[in-house]
ZADOSE-541947 format. One record per residue (C-alpha): x, y, z; residue in one letter. Coordinates in pm, whole numbers, plus 50000, padded with zeros to 5 digits. Example, Ala and Ser with C-alpha at 12.3 -4.5 7.8 and 13.67 -1.06 7.14 Angstrom:
2
512304955050780A/513674989450714S/
***
This chain:
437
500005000050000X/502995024950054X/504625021949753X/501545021149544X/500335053649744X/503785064349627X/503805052649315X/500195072949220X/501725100449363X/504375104049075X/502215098648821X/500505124448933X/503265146448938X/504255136948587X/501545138648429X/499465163248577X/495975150348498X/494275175248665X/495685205648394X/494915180948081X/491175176948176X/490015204748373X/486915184348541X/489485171648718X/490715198348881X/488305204449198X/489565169849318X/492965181349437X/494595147949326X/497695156749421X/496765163849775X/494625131449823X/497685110149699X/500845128349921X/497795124950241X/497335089350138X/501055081950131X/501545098650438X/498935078950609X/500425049250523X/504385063050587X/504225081250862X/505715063951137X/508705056750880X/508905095750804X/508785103951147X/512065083951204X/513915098550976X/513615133151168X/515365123451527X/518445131851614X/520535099851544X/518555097051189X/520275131851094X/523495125451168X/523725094650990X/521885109450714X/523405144050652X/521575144650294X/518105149050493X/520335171050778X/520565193250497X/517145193650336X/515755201250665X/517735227150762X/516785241750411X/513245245950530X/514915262550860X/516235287250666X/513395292550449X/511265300050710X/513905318450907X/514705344850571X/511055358350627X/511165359951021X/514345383651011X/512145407350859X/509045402251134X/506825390350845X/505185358250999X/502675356050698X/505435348850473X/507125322150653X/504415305550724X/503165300650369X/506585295250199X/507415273150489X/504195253050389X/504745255250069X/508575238350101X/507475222550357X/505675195750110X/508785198149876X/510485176650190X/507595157150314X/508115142449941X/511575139949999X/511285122750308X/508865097550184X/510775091349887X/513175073150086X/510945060950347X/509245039750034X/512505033349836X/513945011450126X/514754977449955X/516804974849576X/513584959249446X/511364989349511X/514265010449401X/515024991149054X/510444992949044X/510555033449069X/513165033648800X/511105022348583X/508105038148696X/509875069548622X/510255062348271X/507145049948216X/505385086148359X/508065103948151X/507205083147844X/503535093547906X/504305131547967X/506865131947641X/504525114447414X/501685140347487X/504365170847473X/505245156447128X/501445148546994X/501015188347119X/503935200846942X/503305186146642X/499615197246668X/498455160046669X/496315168246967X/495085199147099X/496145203847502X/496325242747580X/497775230547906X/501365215847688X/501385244447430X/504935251147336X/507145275647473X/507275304547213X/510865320547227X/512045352647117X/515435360647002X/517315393046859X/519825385446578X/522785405846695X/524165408946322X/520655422046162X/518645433746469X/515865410146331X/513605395446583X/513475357046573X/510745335746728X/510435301346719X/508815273546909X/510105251947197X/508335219947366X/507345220947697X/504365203847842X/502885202848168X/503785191548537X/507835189148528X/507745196948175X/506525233748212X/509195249848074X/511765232247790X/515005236448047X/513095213948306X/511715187148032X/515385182347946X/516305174848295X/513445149148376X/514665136048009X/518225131248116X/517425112848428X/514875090148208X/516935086347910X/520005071448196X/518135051248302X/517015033547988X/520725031747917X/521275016248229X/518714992048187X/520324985647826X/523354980647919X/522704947648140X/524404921347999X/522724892948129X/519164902148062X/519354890247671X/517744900247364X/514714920647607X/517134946247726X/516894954447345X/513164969447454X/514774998247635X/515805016247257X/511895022847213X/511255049147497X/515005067047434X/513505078947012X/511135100047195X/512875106247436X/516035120747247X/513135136146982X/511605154847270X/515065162947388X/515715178847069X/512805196347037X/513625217947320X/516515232547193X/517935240547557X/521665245747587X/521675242347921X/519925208747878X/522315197647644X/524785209547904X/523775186948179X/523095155247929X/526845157147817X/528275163148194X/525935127048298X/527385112348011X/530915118348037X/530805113748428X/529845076948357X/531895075048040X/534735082948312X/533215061748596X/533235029348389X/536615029348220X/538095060648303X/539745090648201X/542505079347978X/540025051947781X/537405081647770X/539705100647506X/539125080247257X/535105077947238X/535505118747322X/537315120546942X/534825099146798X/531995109446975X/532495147246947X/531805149646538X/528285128446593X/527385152846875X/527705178446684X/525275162846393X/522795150346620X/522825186046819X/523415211046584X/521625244446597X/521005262246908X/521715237647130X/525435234047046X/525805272747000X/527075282647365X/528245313347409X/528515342647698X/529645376547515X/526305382647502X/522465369647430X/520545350747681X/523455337247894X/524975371947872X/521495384348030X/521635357448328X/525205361848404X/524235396748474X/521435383248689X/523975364148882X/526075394848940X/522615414149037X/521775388449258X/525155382349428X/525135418649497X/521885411949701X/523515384349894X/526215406050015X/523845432150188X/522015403250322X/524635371950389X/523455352750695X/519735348550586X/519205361650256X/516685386350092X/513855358450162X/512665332949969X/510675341949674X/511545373649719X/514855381549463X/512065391849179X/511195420449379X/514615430649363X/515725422249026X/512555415448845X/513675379448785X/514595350248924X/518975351748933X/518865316248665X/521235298748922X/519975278749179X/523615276349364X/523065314949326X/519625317649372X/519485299049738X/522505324849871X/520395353049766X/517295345849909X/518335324250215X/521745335250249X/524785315550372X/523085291650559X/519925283550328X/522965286050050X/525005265650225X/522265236650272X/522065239149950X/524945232449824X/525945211650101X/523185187549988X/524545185349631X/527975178549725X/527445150849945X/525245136749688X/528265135449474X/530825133249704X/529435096149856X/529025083449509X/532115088749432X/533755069249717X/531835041049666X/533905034949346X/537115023149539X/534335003849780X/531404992549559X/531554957149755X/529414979750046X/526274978149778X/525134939649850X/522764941249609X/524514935649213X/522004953449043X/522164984049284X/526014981749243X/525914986848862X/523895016348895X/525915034249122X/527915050148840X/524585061248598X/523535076548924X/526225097648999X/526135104848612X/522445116448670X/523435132949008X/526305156248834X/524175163348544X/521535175248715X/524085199348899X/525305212448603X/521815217748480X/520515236948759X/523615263348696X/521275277748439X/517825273748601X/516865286948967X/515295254249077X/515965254249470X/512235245249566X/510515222649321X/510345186249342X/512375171849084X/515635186449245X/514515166249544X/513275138649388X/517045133349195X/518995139849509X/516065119649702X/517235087849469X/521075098549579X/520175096249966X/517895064149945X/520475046649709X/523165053650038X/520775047750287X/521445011650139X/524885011450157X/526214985650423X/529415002550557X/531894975450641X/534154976550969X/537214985750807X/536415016450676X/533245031650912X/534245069350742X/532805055050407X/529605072950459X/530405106450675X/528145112350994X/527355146751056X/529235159651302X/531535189351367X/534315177151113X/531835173150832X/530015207450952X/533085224050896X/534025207950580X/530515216250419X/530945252250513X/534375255050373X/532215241850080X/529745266950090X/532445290850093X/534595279349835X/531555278649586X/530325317649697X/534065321049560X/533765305049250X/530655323349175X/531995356849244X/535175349749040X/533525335948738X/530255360148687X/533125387548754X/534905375248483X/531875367648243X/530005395748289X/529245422548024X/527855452148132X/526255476247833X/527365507947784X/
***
C-alpha cells in the first residue's frame, strides 16, 4: 500500500491530469495522493527526523535545515505571513523527499521506481510531442514560444520550443526529467545478462532524444553531456574516455546542431543571466546570513537570478545557500567513494547503477547552473534517489568513514564548501560579465 500510494503520487506529478482535463481539477489529486502516502508512511517519516537519523543521514540534515532557513529568511524581517506560507509551501517539497526514501527502502522497490519513472516520463513526452506537432490539441502543453534578437541584423526571431505540463513546464526542466529518464534506459540497456529484452529499452529513448531535441535548451544539452561523460569516466576512466570523446564529438555535433550546440557568453541570453547572477550576488552581500527571503529576489531584480547555487544564497543567504549546496555535494561526494568500495552495495544490480547515478546526480548539477530550481520537486526527487540509494549502503568495519556522519568535522568541511563555491561564483560572473554601455 505504501509504495503504490507512492507510486500514484508520481504519476501524478508527471503527468498532471488535473491541467489536461480540467473536470478534474476540483479533486485536488495531488493532495489526496501525498495524504494517502503519508497515512500509510508516517511512522517511517517520522524516524527519519530524530536526532541519530540526521546525523547518519546528513543528505536529509541538509534538506531540513533548508526549510529552517526558508522559514527563518522571512522571520528576520518580522513578516510571519510569509514564513508561514513559503514554509508550507517547502514544507511539502520535503515531506516528498522524506517519503521518497521512506518507500525506496529495499533494491527491488528502488530498481520498480526506476522504471516507473520512465514509464510517467514516456507518458508526459509522448503528449508534449502529439502537442507540438499539433496531433492533439492540450492548451495546458502548448509550446514555449521564444524570442530572440539577431545581433548581426537586429531582426527579431521567434520560434517554438516543447514544453508540456507538470515537470515539463518549461523546455530547460523537460530536458532534465529527460536526462534522468533517458540514463536510466541506458542503464537498463546496458545489462548484459538480461538478453535480447534489454533490446526493449531503445523504444522509449526515440522520443525521448526527439523530445530532447525539440527543446533546443543549451543548458539541457549541458547537463546531458556532463551525465554522460561522468559515467563514460566512471566505467573505464579518464584515459580510455579520450578516445570515444574524438569519435563521439563529430556525431554530437550532427545530432545537436543548431542552438543547442551554440554556447556562448559575450552576450544573448546567457549574457542576460550572468548579469542576473552578478545582480543577485550583489543582494547576497547586503544580506549574507539569511538572505533577501525566499521568493523574494524578483522584487529586487525583476527575475529570478537563473542559478539555483546562486539563487538559494540570495534569498536564504549563507546558511539556506550553504544547505544547498551542502546537499549537492554530498550527493556527489558519497558516490564517488563508493567506486574504490562498491563491495558495500550487497545488492549487484544496485552496484551497477551506482555510476549512471552519479552520472544523473552531476548532470543535474550542472543543469541547475542555468535554472533557479531550489524549491521544486524534481531537484529533490534526483537527490532523494542519491540519499535512498546510500541509505542502502552497508558500511563495512574497516572503513566506518565511508559514509560521513554529521558531526563537527563534516560541519566544517561543508561550510568550507559553501564558501569555496560563493568564491567561485563571484570569480567567474566577475569575469563573464558584460555590462552595456
Amino acid at each position: 500500500m505504501q509504495y503504490a500510494f507512492f507510486q500514484l503520487l508520481n504519476a501524478i506529478l508527471f503527468i498532471r491530469p488535473a491541467e489536461l482535463i480540467e473536470s478534474l481539477e476540483p479533486m485536488r489529486l495531488y493532495q489526496l495522493a501525498i495524504i494517502g502516502c503519508l497515512a500509510v508512511s508516517y511512522p517511517s517519516v517520522i524516524s527519519q527526523l530524530n536526532g541519530r537519523s540526521l546525523r547518519e543521514r546528513p543528505m536529509t540534515l541538509c534538506v531540513v535545515g533548508l526549510l529552517a532557513a526558508v522559514v527563518l529568511s522571512h522571520l528576520q524581517f518580522g513578516s510571519l505571513y510569509d514564513a508561514r506560507t513559503t514554509g508550507s509551501e517547502f514544507g511539502k517539497v520535503v515531506l516528498y523527499f522524506l517519503l521518497l526514501q521512506a518507500v525506496l527502502d529495499r533494491p527491488d522497490k528502488f530498481q520498480r521506481f526506476l522504471t516507473g519513472l520512465v514509464l510517467y516520463t514516456l507518458v508526459a513526452a509522448t503528449l508534449a510531442l502529439l502537442q507540438f506537432h499539433g496531433i492533439v490539441d492540450i492548451p495546458a502543453l502548448a509550446a514555449y514560444e521564444q524570442r530572440e534578437i539577431d545581433e548581426e541584423t537586429g531582426e527579431v526571431i521567434v520560434f517554438s520550443r516543447l514544453c508540456g505540463s507538470g515537470f515539463f513546464n518549461d523546455p530547460n526542466d523537460v530536458c532534465l526529467i529527460l536526462m534522468l529518464a533517458m540514463m536510466i534506459c541506458l542503464y537498463r540497456l546496458m545489462k548484459p545478462k538480461a538478453g535480447p529484452k534489454r533490446f526493449l529499452w531503445l523504444i522509449p529513448l526515440v522520443p525521448f532524444f526527439v523530445a530532447f531535441i525539440e527543446t533546443k535548451s543549451r543548458g539541457g544539452f549541458i547537463a546531458l553531456m556532463v551525465s554522460l561523460n561522468i559515467l563514460l569516466v566512471s566505467r573505464v576512466g579518464i584515459r580510455k574516455s579520450v578516445p570515444f570523446w574524438l569519435l563521439g564529438a563529430p556525431l554530437i555535433l550532427v545530432l545537436f546542431g543548431g542552438r543547442m550546440t551554440q554556447i556562448e557568453v559575450e552576450g544573448g541570453t546567457s549574457q542576460h543571466r550572468i548579469q542576473l547572477w552578478r545582480e543577485a550576488l550583489g543582494l547576497f552581500r547586503e544580506y549574507p546570513l539569511l538572505g533577501v527571503g525566499q521568493g523574494m529576489l524578483p522584487e529586487y531584480t525583476r527575475l529570478v537570478a537563473h542559478n539555483s547555487y546562486v539563487h538559494a544564497f540570495a534569498e536564504l543567504g549563507l546558511l539556506g545557500g550553504g544547505f544547498f549546496v551542502g546537499l549537492v555535494y554530498l550527493a556527489i561526494w558519497q558516490l564517488v567513494r563508493l567506486k574504490d568500495n562498491d563491495q558495500a552495495i550487497a545488492d549487484p544490480e544496485m552496484r551497477r547503477f551506482r555510476p549512471y547515478l552519479l552520472g544523473i546526480v552531476c548532470g543535474f548539477a550542472a543543469g541547475i547552473m542555468s535554472l533557479s530550481r531550489v524549491y521544486i520537486v524534481p531537484t529533490y526527487m534526483v537527490f532523494g534517489l542519491a540519499a535512498a540509494f546510500l541509505n542502502q549502503v552497508q558500511v563495512p568495519r574497516e572503513t566506518p568513514s565511508l559514509l560521513p556522519r554529521f558531526d563537527l568535522s563534516l560541519s566544517l568541511r561543508l561550510a568550507s564548501v559553501a564558501v569555496a563555491t560563493l568564491v567561485a561564483l563571484e570569480v567567474g560572473s566577475r569575469l563573464l560579465v558584460r555590462w552595456e554601455g
